[in-house]
N, C-alpha and C positions, 0 to 999 in steps of 0.2 A: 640322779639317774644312773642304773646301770647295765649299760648295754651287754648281752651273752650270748655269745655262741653256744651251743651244747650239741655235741655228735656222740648219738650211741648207735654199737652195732655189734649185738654178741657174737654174730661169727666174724668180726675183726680181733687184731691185737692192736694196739690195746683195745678194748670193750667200748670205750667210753674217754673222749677228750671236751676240751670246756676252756674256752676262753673268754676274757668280760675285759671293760672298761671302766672306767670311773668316770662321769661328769657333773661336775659341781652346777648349779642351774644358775651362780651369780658369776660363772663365764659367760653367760650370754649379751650380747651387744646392750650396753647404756640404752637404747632409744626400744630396748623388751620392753612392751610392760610387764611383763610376766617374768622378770628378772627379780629375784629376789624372791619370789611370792614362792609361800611354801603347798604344799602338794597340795593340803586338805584345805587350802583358804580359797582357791578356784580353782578351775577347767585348766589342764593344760593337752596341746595336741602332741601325740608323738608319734613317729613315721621310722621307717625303715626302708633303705634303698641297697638291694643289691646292685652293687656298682659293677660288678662282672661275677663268675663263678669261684672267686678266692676273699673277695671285698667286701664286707657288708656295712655300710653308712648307716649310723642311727640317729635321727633327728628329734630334736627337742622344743617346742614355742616357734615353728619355724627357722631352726637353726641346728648346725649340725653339733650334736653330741656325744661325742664317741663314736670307736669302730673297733673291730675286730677281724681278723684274718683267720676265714676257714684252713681247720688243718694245722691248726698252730696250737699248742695246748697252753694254759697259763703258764705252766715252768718255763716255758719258752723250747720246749721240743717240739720239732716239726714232724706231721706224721704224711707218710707222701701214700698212695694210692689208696685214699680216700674219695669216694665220689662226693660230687657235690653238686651244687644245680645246676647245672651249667644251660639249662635250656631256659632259665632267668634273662631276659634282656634288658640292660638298663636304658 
C-alpha cells in the first residue's frame, strides 16, 4: 500500500507538493487474515481518516497503514500557507 498526499495549485509556489508512505501488508497484526494475502488473490478494505486539518490516517484490512502530513512535501520541506481541509471533522 501506498498512502499520498498530492497538493496542486497553479497560483501557489510551489505549484504542486506530494507526500506518500509506504506500507508493507505483512505489518499487519498475526490474527489478519488478510495478512500476507496479495492484492489480486482477494477483497481487501481500505479507509482514510482525516485525523484533523494537517493529519491524514490510511487504513488497510482494518488496520492502520500509513500516514502523511499535509504540507509536507516528500524531500521533507514544509510548505506553510497552504489551505487544507480544515472543515474535515474527525
Amino acid at each position: 500500500m501506498n498512502p499520498q498526499y498530492f497538493h496542486a495549485d497553479s497560483g501557489k509556489t510551489p505549484g504542486e507538493i506530494r507526500n506518500y508512505g509506504n506500507f508493507n501488508q505483512s505489518g499487519l497484526l498475526d490474527v489478519n487474515p488478510l495478512k500476507d494475502v496479495k492484492w489480486n488473490e482477494d477483497y481487501h478494505t481500505f479507509g482514510v481518516w482525516w485525523k484533523d486539518s494537517k493529519n491524514i490516517q490510511f487504513h488497510l484490512d482494518g488496520e492502520p497503514g500509513g500516514s502523511v502530513v499535509v504540507g509536507v512535501d516528500k524531500s521533507g520541506k514544509t510548505y506553510t500557507g497552504l489551505d487544507t481541509i480544515s472543515a474535515t471533522k474527525s
